[in-house]
N, CA, C and O atoms as a Tinker XYZ file with bonds, in Angstrom:
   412  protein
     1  N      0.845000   -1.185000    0.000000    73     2
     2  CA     0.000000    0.000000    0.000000    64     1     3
     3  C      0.888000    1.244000    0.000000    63     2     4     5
     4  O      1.764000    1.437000    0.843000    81     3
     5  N      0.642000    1.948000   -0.853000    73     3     6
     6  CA     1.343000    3.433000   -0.855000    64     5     7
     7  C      0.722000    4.077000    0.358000    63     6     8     9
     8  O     -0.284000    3.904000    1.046000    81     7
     9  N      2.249000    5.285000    0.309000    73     7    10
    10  CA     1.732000    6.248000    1.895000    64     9    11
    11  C      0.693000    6.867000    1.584000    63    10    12    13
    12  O      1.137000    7.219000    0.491000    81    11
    13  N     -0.420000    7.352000    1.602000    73    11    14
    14  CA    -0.928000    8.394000    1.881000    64    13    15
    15  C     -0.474000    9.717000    2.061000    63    14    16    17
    16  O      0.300000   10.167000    2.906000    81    15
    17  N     -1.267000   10.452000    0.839000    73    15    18
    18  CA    -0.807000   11.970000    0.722000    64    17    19
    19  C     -1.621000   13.040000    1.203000    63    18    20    21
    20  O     -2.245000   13.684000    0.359000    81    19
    21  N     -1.720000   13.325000    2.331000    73    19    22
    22  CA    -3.241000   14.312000    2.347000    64    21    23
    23  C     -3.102000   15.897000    1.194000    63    22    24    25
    24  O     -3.989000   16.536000    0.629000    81    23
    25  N     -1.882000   16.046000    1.213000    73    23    26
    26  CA    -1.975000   17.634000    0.461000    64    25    27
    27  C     -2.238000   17.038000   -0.651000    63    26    28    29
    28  O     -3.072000   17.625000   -1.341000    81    27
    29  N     -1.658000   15.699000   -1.234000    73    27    30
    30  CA    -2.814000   15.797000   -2.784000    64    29    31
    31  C     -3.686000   15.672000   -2.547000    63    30    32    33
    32  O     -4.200000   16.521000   -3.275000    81    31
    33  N     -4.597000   15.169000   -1.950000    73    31    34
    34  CA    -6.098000   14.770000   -1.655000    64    33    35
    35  C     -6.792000   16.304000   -1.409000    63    34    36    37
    36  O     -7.817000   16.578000   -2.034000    81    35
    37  N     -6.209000   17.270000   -0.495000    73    35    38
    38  CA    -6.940000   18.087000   -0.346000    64    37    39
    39  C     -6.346000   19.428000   -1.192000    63    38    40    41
    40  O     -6.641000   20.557000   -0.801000    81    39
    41  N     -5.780000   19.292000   -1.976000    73    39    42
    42  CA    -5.673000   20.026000   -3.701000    64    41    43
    43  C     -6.353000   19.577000   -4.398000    63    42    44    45
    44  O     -6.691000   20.393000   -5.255000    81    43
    45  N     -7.066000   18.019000   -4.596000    73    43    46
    46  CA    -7.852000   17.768000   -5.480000    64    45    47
    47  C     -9.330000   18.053000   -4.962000    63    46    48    49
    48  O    -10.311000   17.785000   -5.655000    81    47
    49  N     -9.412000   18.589000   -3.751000    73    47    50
    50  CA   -10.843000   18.683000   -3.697000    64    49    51
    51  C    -11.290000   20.091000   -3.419000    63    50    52    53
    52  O    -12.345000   20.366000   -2.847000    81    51
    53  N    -10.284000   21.096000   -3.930000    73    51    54
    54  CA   -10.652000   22.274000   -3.802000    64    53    55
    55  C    -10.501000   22.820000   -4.711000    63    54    56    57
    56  O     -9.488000   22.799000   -5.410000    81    55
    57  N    -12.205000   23.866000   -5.017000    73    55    58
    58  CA   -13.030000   24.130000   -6.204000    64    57    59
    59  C    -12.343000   24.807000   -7.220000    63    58    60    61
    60  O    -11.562000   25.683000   -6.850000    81    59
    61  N    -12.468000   24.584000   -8.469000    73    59    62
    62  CA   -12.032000   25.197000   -9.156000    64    61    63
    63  C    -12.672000   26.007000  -10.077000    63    62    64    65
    64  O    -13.449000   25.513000  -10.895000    81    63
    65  N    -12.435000   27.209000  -10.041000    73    63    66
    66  CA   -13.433000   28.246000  -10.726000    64    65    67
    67  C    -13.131000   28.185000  -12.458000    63    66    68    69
    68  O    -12.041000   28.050000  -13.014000    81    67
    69  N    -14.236000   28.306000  -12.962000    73    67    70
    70  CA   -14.591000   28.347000  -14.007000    64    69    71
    71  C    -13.465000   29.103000  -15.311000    63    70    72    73
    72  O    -13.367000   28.745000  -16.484000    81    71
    73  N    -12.884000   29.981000  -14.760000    73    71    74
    74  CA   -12.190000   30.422000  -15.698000    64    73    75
    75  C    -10.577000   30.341000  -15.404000    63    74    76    77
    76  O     -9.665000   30.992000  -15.912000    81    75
    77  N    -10.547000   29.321000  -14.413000    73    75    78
    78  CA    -9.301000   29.066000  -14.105000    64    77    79
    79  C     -8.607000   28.457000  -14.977000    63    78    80    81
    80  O     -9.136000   27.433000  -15.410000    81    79
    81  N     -7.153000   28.844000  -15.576000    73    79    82
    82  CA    -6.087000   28.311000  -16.665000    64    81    83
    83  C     -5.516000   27.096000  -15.823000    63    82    84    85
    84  O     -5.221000   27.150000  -14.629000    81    83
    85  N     -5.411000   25.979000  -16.659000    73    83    86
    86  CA    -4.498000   24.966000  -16.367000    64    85    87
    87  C     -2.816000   25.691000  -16.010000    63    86    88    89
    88  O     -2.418000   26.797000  -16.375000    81    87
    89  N     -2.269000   24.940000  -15.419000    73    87    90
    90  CA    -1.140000   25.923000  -15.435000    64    89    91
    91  C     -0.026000   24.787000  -15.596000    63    90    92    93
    92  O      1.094000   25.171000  -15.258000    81    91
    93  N     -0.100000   23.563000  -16.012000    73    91    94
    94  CA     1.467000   22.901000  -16.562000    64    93    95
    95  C      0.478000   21.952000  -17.992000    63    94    96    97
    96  O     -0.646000   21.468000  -18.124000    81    95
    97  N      1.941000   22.128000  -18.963000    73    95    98
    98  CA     1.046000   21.701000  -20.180000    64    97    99
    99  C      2.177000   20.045000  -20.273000    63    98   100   101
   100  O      3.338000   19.900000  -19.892000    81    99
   101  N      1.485000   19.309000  -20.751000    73    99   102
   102  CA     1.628000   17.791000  -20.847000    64   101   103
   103  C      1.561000   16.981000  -21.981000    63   102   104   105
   104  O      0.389000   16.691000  -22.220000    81   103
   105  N      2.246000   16.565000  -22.668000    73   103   106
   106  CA     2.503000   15.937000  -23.957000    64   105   107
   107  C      1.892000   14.107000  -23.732000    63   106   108   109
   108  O      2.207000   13.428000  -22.755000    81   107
   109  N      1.156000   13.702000  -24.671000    73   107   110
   110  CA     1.124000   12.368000  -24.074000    64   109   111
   111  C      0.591000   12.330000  -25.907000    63   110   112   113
   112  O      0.237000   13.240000  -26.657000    81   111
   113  N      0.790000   10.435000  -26.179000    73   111   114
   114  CA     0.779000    9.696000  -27.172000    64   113   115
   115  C     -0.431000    8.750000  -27.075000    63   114   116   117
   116  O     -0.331000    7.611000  -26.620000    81   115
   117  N     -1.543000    9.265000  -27.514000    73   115   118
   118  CA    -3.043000    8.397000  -27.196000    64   117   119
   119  C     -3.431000    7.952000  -28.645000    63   118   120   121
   120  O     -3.295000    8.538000  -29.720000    81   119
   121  N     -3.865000    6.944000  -28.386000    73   119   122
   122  CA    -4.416000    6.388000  -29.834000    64   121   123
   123  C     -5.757000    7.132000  -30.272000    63   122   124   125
   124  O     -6.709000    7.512000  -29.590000    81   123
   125  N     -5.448000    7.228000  -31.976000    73   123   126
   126  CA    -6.035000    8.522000  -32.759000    64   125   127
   127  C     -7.836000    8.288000  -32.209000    63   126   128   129
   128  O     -8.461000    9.158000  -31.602000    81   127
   129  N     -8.228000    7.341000  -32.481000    73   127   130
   130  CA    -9.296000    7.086000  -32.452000    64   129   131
   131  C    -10.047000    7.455000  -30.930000    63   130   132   133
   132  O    -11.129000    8.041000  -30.880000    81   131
   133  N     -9.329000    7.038000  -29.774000    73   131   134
   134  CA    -9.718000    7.457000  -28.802000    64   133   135
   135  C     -9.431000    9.275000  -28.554000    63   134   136   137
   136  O     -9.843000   10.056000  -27.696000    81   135
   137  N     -8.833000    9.388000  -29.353000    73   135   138
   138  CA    -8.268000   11.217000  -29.042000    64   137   139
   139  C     -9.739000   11.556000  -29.714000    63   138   140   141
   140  O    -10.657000   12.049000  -29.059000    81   139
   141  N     -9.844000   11.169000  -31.325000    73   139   142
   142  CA   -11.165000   11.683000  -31.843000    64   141   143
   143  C    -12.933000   11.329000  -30.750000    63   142   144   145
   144  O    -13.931000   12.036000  -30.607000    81   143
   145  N    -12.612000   10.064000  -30.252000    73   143   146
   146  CA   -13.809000   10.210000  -29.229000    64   145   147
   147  C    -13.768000   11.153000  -28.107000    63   146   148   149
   148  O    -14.773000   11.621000  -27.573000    81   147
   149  N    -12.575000   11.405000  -27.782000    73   147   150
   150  CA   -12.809000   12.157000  -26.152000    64   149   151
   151  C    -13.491000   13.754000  -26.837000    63   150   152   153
   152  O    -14.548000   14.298000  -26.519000    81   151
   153  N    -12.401000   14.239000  -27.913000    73   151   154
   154  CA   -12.967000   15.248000  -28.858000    64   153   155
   155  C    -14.386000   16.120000  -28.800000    63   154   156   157
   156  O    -14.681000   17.283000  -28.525000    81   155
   157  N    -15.085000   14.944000  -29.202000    73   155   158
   158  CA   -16.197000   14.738000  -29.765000    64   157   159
   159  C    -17.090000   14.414000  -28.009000    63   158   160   161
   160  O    -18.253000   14.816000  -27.965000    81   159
   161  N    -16.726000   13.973000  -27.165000    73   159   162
   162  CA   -17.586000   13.892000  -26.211000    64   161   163
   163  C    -17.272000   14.765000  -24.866000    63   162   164   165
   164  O    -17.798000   14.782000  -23.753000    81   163
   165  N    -16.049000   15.571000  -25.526000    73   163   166
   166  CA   -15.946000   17.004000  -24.638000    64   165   167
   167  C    -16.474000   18.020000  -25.396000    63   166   168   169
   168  O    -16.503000   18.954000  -24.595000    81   167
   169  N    -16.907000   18.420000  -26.437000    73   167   170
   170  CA   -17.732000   18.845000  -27.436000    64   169   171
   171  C    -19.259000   18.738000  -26.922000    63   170   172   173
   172  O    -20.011000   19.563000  -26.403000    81   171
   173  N    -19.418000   17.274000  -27.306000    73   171   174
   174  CA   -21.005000   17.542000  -26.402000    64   173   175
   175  C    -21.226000   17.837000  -25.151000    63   174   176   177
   176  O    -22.393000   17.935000  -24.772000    81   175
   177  N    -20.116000   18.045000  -24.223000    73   175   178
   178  CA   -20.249000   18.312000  -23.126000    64   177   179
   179  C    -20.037000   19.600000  -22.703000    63   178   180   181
   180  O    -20.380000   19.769000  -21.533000    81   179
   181  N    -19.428000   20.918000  -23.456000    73   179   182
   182  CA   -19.336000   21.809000  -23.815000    64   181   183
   183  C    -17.612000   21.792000  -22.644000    63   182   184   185
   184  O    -17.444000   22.785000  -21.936000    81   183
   185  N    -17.038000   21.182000  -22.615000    73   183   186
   186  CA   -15.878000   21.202000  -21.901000    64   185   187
   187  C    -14.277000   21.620000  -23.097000    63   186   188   189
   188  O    -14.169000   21.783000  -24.312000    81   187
   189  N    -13.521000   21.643000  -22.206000    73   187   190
   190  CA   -11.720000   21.508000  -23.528000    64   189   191
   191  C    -11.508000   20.060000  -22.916000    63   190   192   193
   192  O    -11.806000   19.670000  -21.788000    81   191
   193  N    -10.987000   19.453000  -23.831000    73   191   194
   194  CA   -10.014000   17.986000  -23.742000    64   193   195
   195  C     -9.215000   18.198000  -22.892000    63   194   196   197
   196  O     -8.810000   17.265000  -22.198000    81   195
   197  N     -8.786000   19.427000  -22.720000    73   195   198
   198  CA    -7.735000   19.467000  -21.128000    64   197   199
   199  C     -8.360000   19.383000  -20.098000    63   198   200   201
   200  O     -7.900000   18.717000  -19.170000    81   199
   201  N     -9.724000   20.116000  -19.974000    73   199   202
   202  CA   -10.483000   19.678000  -18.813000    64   201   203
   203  C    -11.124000   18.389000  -18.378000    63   202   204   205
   204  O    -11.414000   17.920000  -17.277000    81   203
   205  N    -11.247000   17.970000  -19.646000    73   203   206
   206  CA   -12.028000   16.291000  -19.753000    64   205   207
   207  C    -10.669000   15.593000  -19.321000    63   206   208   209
   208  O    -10.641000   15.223000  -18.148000    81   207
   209  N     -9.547000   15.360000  -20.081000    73   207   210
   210  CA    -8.545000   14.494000  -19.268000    64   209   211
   211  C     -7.876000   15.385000  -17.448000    63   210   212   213
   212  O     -7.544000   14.608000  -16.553000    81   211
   213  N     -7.834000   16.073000  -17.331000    73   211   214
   214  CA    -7.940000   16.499000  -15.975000    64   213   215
   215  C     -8.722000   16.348000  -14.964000    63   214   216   217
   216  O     -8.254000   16.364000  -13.825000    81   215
   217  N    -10.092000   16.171000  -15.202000    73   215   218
   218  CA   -11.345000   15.726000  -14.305000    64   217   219
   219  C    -11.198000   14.144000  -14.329000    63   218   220   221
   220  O    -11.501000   13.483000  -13.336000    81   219
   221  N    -10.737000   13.575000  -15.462000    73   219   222
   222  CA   -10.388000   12.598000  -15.370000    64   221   223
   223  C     -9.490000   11.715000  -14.466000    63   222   224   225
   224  O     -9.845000   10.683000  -13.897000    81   223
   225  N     -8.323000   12.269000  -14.432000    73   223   226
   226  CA    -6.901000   12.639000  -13.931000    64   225   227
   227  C     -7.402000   12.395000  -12.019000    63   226   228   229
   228  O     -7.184000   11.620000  -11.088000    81   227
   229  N     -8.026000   13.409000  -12.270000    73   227   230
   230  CA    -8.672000   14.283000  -10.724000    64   229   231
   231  C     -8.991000   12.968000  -10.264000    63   230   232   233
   232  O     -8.289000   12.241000   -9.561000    81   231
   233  N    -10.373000   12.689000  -10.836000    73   231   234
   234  CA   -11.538000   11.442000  -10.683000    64   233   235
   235  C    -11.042000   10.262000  -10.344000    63   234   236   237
   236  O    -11.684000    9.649000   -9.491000    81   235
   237  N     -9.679000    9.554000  -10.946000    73   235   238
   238  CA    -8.741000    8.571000  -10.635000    64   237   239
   239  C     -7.944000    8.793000   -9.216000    63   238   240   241
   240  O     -8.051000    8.051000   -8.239000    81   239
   241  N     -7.310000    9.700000   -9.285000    73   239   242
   242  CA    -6.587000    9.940000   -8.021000    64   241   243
   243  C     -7.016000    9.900000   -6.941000    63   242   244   245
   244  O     -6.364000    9.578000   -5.948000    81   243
   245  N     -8.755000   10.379000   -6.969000    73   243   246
   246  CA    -9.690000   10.511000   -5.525000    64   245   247
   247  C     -9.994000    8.998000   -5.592000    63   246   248   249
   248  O    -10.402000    8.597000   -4.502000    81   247
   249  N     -9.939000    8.257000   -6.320000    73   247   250
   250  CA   -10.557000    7.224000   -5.955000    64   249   251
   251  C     -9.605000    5.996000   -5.458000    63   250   252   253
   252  O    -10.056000    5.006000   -4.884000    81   251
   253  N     -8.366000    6.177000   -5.727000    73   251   254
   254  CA    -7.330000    5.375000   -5.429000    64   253   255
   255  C     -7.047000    5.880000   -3.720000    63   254   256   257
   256  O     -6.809000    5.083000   -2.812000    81   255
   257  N     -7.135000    7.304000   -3.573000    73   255   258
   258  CA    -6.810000    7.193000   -2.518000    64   257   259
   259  C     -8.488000    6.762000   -1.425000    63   258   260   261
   260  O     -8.564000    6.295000   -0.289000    81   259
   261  N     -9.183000    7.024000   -2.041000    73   259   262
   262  CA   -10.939000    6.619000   -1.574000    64   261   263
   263  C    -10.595000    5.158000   -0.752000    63   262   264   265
   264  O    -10.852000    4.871000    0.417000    81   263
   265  N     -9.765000    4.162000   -2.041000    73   263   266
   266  CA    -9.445000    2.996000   -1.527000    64   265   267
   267  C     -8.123000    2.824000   -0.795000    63   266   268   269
   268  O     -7.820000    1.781000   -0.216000    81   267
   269  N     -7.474000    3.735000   -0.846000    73   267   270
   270  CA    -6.426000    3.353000    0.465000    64   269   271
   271  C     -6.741000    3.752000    1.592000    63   270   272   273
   272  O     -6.094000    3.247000    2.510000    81   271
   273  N     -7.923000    4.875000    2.005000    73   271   274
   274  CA    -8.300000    5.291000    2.969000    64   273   275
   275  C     -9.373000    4.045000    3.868000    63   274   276   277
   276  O     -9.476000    3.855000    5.080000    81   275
   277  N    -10.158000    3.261000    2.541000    73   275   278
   278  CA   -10.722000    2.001000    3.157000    64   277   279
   279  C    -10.107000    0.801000    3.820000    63   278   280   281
   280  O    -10.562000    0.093000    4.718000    81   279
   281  N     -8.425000    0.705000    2.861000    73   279   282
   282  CA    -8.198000   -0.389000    3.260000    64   281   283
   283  C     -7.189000   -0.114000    4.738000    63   282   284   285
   284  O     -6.549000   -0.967000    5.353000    81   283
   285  N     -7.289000    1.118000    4.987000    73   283   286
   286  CA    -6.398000    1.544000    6.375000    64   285   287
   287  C     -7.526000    1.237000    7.329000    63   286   288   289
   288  O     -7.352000    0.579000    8.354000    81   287
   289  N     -8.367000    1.597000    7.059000    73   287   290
   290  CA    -9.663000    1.229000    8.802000    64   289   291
   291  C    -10.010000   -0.377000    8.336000    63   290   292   293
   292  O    -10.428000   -1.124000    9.221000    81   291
   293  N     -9.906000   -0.710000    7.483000    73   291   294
   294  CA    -9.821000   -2.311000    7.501000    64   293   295
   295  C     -8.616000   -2.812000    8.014000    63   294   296   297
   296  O     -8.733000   -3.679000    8.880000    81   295
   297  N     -7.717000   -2.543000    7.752000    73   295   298
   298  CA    -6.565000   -3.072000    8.655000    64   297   299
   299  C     -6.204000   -2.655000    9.937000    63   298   300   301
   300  O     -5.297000   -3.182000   10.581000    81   299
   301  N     -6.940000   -1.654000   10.355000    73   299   302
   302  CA    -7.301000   -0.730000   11.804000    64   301   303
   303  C     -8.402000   -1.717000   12.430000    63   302   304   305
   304  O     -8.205000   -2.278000   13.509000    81   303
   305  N     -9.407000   -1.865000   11.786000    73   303   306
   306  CA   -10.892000   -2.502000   12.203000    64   305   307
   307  C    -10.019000   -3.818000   12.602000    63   306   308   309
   308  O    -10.130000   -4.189000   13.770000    81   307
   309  N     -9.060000   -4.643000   11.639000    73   307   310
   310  CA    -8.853000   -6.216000   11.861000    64   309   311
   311  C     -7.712000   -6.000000   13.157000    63   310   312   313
   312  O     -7.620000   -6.890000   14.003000    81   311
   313  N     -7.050000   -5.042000   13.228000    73   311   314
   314  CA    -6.112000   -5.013000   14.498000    64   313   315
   315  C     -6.887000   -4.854000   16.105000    63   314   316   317
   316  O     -6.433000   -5.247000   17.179000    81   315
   317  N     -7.671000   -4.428000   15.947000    73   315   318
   318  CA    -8.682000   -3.864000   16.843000    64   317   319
   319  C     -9.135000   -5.364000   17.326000    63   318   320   321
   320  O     -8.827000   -5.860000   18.410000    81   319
   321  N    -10.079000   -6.107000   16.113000    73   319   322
   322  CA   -10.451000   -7.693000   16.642000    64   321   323
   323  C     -9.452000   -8.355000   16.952000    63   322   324   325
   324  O     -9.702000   -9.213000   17.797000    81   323
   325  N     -7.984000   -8.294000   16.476000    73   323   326
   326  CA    -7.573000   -9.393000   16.869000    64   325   327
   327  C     -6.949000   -9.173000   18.506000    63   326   328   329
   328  O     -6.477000  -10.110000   19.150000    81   327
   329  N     -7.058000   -7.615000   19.077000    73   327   330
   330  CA    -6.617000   -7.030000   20.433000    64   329   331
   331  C     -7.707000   -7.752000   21.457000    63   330   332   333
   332  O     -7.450000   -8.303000   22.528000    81   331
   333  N     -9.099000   -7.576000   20.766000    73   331   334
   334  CA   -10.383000   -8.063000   21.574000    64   333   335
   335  C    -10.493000   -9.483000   21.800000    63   334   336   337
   336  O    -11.049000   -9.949000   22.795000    81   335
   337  N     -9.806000  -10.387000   20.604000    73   335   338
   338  CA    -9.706000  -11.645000   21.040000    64   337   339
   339  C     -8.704000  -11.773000   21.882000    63   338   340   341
   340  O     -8.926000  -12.727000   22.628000    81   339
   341  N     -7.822000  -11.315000   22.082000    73   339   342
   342  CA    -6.531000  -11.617000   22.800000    64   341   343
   343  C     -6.578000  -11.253000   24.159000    63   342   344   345
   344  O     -5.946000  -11.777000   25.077000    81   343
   345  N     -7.369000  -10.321000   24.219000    73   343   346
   346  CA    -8.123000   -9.931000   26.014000    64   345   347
   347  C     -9.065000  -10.828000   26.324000    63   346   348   349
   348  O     -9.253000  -10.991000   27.530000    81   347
   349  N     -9.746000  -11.488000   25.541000    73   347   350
   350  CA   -10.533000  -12.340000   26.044000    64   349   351
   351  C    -10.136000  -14.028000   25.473000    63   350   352   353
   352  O    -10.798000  -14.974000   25.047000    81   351
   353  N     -8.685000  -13.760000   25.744000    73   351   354
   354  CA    -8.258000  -15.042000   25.626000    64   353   355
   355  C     -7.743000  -16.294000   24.799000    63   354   356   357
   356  O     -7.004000  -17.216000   25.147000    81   355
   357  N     -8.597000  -15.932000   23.159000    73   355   358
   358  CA    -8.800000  -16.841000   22.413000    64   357   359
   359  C     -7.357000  -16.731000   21.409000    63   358   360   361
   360  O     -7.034000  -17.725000   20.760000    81   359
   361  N     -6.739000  -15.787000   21.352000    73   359   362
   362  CA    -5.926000  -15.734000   20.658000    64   361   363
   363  C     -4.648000  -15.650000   21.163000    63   362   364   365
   364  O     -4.778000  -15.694000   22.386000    81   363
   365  N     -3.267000  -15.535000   20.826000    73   363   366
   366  CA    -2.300000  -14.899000   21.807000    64   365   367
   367  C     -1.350000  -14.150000   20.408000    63   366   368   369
   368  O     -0.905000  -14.732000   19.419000    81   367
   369  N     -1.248000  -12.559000   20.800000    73   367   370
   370  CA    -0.608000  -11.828000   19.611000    64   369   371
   371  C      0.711000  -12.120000   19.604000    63   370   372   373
   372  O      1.025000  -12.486000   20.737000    81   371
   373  N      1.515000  -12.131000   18.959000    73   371   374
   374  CA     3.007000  -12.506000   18.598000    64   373   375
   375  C      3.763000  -10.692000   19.094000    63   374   376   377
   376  O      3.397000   -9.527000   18.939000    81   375
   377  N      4.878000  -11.351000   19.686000    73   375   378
   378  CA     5.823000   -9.871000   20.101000    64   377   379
   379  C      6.769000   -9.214000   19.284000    63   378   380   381
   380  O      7.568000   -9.741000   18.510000    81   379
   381  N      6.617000   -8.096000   19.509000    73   379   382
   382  CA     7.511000   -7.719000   18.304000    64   381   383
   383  C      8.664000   -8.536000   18.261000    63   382   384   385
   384  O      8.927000   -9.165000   17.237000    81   383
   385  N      9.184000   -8.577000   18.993000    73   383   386
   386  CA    10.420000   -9.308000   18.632000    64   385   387
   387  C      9.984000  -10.532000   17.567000    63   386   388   389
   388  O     10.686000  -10.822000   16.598000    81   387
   389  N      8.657000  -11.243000   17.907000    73   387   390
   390  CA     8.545000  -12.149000   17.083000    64   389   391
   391  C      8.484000  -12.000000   15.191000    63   390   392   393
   392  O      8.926000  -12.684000   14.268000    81   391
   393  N      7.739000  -10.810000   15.285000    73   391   394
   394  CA     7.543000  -10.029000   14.362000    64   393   395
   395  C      8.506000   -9.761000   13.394000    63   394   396   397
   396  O      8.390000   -9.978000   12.188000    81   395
   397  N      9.597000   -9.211000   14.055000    73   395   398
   398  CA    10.742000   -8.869000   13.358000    64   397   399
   399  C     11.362000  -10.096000   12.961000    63   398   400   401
   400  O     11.687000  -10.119000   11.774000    81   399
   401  N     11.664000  -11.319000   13.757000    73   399   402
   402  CA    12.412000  -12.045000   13.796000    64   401   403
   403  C     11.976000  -12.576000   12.217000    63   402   404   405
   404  O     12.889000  -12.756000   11.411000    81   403
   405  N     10.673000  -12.799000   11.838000    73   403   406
   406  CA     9.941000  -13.308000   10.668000    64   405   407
   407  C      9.927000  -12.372000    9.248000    63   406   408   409
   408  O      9.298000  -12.604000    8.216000    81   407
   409  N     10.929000  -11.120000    9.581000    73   407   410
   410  CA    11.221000  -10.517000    8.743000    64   409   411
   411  C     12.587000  -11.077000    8.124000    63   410   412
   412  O     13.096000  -10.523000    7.150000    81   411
């Protein structure tokens, strides 16, 4: 699992006004056909292709971290049960030392 970034997370979620300029420009090699669809369906959307692959861009990034933020209280939530079994007996947690040693 990657670290967690909060300053990207909370750059990507703050608003961006309407007449705001992109401000770094980006070269990339997309196949013709998909360049002519995005085109054509940032067109009907009354958007620029820079904004359509940027919201895009945006839309990916929130969601990757969406899921690293889940799988941290899942591995929070499973540390938690396995503390509750171990107070009540059923389990016995390994010591760090053990821990390391298995590294």
């Amino acid at each position: 699992m990657q670290k967690f970034i909060p300053n990207v997370e909370k750059n990507l979620n703050k608003k961006k006004t309407k007449n705001k300029k992109m401000d770094t420009q980006l070269t990339v090699n997309i196949n013709s056909r998909i360049i002519e669809g995005a085109k054509l369906y940032a067109k009907e959307n009354r958007i620029s292709l820079s904004e359509l692959v940027e919201n895009y861009l945006s839309s990916l990034i929130k969601s990757y971290y969406a899921m690293e933020k889940k799988q941290l209280i899942s591995d929070l939530t499973e540390s938690f049960e396995d503390i509750k079994l171990h107070e009540q007996g059923k389990i016995k947690l390994k010591s760090l030392k053990e821990v390391v040693n298995e590294l």
